[in-house]
ZAMARGU-4260 file (C-alpha; in steps of 0.2 Angstrom, whole numbers, plus 5000, padded with zeros to 4 digits):
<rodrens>
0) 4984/5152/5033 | 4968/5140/5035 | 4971/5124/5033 | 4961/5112/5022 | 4954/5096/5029
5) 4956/5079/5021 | 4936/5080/5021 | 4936/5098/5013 | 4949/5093/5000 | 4937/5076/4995
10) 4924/5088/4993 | 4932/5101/4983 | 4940/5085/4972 | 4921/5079/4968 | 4915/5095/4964
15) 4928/5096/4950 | 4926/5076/4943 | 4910/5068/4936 | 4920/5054/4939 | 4916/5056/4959
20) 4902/5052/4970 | 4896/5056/4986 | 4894/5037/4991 | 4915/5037/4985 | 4919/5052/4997
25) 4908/5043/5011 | 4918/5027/5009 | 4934/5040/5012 | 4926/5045/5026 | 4923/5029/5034
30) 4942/5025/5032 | 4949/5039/5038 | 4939/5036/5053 | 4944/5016/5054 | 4962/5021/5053
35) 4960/5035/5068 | 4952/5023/5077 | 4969/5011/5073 | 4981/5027/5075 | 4974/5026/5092
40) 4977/5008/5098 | 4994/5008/5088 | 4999/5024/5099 | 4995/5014/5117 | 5001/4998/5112
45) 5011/4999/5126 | 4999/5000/5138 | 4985/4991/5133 | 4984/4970/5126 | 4986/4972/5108
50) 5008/4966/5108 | 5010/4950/5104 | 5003/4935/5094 | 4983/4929/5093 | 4991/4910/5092
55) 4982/4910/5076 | 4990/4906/5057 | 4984/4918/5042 | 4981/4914/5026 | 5002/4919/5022
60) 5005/4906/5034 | 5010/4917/5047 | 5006/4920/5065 | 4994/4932/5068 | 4998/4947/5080
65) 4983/4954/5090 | 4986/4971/5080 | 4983/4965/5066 | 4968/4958/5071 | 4962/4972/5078
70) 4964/4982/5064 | 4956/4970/5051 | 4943/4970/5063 | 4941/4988/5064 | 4940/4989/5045
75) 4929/4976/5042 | 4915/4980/5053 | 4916/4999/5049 | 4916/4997/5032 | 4904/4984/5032
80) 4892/4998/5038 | 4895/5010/5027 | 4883/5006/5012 | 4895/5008/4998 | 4905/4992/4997
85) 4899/4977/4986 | 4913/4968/4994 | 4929/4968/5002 | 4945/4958/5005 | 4960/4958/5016
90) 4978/4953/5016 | 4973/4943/5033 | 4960/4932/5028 | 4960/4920/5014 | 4943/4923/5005
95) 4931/4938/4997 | 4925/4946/5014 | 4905/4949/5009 | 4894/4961/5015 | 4882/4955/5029
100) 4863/4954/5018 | 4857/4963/5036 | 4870/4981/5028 | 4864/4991/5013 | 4879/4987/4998
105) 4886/4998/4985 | 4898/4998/4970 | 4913/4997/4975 | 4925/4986/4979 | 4940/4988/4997
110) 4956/4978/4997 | 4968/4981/5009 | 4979/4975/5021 | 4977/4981/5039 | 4992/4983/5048
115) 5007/4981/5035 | 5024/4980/5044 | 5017/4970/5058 | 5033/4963/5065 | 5039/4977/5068
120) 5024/4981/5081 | 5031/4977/5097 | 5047/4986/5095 | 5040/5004/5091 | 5045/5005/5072
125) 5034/5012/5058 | 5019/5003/5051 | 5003/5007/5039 | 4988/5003/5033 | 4987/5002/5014
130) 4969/5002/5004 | 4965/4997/4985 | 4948/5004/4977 | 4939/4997/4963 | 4924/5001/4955
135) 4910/4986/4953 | 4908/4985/4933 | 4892/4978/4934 | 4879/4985/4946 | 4871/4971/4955
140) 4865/4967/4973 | 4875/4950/4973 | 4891/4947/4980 | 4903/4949/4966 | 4911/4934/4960
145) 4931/4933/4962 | 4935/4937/4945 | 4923/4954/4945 | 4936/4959/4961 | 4952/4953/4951
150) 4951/4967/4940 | 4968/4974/4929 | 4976/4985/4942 | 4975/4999/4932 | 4957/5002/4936
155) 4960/5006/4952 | 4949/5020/4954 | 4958/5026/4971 | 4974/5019/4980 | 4982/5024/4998
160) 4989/5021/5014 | 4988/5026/5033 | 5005/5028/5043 | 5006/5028/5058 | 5025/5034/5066
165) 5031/5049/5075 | 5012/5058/5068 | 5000/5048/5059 | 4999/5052/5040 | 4987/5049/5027
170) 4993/5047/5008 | 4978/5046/4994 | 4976/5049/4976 | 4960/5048/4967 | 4972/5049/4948
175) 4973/5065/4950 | 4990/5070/4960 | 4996/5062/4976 | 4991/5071/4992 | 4997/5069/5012
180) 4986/5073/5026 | 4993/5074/5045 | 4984/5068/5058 | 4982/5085/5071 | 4977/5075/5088
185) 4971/5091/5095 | 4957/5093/5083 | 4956/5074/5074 | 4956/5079/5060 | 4968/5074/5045
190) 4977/5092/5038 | 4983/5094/5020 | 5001/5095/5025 | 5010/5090/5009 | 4998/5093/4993
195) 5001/5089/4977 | 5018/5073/4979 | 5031/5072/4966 | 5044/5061/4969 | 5062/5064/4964
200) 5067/5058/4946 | 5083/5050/4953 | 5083/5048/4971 | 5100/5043/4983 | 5092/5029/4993
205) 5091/5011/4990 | 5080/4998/5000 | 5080/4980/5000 | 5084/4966/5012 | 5102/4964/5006
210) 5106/4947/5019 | 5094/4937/5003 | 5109/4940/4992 | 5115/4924/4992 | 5094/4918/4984
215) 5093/4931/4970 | 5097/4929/4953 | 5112/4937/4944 | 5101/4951/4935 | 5095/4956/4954
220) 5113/4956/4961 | 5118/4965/4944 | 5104/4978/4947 | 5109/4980/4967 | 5128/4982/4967
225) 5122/4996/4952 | 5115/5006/4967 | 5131/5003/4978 | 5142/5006/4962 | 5153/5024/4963
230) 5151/5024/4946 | 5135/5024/4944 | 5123/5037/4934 | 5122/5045/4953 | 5141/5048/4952
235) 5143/5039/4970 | 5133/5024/4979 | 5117/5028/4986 | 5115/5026/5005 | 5105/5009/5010
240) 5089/5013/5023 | 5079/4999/5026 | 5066/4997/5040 | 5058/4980/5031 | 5042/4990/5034
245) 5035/4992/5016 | 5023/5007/5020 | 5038/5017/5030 | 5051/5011/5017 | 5043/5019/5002
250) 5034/5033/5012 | 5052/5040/5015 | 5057/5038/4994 | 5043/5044/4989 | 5046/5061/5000
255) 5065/5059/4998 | 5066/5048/4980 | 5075/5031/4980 | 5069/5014/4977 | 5062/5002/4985
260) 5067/4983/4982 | 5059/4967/4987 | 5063/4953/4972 | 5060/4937/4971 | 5073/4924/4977
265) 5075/4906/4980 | 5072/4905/4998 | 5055/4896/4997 | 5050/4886/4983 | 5031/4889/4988
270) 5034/4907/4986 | 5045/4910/4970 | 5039/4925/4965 | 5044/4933/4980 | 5034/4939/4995
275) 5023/4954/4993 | 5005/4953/4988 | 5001/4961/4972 | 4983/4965/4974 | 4984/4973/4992
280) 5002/4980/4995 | 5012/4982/4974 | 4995/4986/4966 | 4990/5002/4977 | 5009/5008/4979
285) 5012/5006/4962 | 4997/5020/4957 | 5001/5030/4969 | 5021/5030/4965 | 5013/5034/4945
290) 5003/5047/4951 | 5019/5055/4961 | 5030/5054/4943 | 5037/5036/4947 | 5039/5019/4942
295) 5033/5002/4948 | 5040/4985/4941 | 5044/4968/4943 | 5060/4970/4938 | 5053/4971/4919
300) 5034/4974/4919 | 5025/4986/4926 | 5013/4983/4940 | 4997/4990/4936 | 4996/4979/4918
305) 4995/4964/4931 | 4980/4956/4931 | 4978/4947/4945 | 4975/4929/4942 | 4973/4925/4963
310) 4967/4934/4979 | 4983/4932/4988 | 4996/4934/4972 | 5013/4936/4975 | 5024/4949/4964
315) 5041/4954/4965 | 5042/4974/4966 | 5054/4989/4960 | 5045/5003/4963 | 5052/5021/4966
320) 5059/5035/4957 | 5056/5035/4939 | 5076/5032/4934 | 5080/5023/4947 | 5067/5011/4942
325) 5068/5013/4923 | 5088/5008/4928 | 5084/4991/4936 | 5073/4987/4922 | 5086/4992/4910
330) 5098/4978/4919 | 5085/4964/4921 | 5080/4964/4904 | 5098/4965/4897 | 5099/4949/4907
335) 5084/4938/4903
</rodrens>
């Protein structure tokens, strides 16, 4: 059987959608390339000077791991390139990131963030790339303003992430299905290896950090021991896998159905609304989880009727399979 290329498969997809663009699938292409060229650093890291911290603080106000840099770097200058982007904006820098007057621009806009799971870097476990595309609403050759990027996240026009583990994976969707691509390092080329993504209505596997017990609300304990309950609608508890790598963690529920879990909790009174970034890491996962049959909340709200109000916004996220999700919710906002 031949086996369809992610290139092929952006090609087929614009031939059947007005909504696509040649410019779009050439943005595509450009990141599939950027992420190759991370794939390949992240697979030496061993044996080349990427481990380890720049000495640096981000704008999170965390160190800053050589890693990561080079994969923001990677990103930035690549798709700075490319001629399609208006703009651009990353998890590890604290404002818009504009396109040099010197590069031709287009009409859309990249957020990302480059190498999610970073700490996890040095000893050998899972971690990703996860990208956000918007479309410019108004065609202009200006930088757009921050308000023209902060767009409702449901007008994400595509949403995706890179992971790099035992093989290097790319999962995509354009709104039209979810679709995984392998990396085949014999070719480099990215393979359709799991078409068309639905994740399991109920899944068996919980994931959150569980040692925050102690800083969350009673609705978030409520909605935690439900999954640990023998009585619950599972009719046992679910196991508990957590790696604390967001890409690996919902990469493996989306294939196997769960939920994933980070909430907000009262460690830091600078961060209440919990840790992950809504526009660069709950935003993109939460259309892709849609697009695979799932849910993605707060707790309460749905993810992709935020509109951002801040570059670096925080958000508490539930996202996973559709009853496991809709079941949290169901807890929280008995409890509110």
């Amino acid at each position: 059987m031949r086996q369809v290329t992610v290139t092929e498969h952006l090609l087929l997809h614009q031939k059947q959608s007005p909504m696509a663009t040649g410019r779009f699938t050439s943005l595509l292409n450009e990141l599939i390339l950027s992420a190759k060229i991370i794939s390949r650093e992240v697979n030496k890291a061993g044996l080349v000077d990427v481990l380890g911290m720049t000495g640096e603080i981000n704008v999170q106000g965390e160190q800053v791991r050589k890693l990561d840099d080079f994969a923001h770097n990677v990103i930035v200058r690549r798709m700075s390139r490319a001629g399609v982007l208006a703009a651009m904006a990353s998890e590890e820098h604290a404002d818009v990131i504009e396109v040099p007057d010197r590069f031709p621009k287009g009409d859309y806009i990249l957020i990302f963030d480059p190498l999610d799971g970073s700490s996890n870097i040095d000893v050998n476990v899972t971690i990703g790339t996860i990208f956000s595309i918007y479309r410019r609403e108004q065609e202009s050759g200006a930088t757009p303003t921050l308000d023209e990027i902060l767009q409702k996240c449901d007008r994400q026009v595509a949403a995706g992430y890179f992971i790099y583990g035992s093989s290097s994976m790319m999962v995509y969707t354009t709104g039209d299905g979810v679709h995984g691509f392998t990396l085949d390092p014999s070719v480099g080329e990215f393979l359709l290896s799991h078409p068309d993504i639905q994740i399991p209505r109920r899944g068996k596997i919980y994931s959150v950090n569980e040692a925050y017990w102690h800083y969350w609300d009673d609705a978030v304990k409520q909605a935690v021991s439900y999954f640990k309950d023998p009585e619950n609608d599972l009719g046992k508890p679910y196991t508990s896998r957590y790696i604390g790598s967001l890409v690996a963690d919902f990469h493996r529920n989306l294939l196997k159905g769960g939920i994933f879990m980070y909430p907000a909790d009262s460690r830091d009174p600078k961060k209440p609304h919990g840790k992950l970034r809504l526009t660069c890491e709950a935003a993109p996962m939460a259309m892709i989880v849609e697009q695979a049959g799932g849910m993605a909340t707060d707790g309460v709200n749905r993810i992709l009727d935020y509109e951002p109000s801040e570059l670096h916004q925080r958000v508490p996220l539930f996202v996973g399979s559709y009853d496991d999700v809709r079941k949290v919710r169901e807890i929280m906002t008995a409890k509110k």
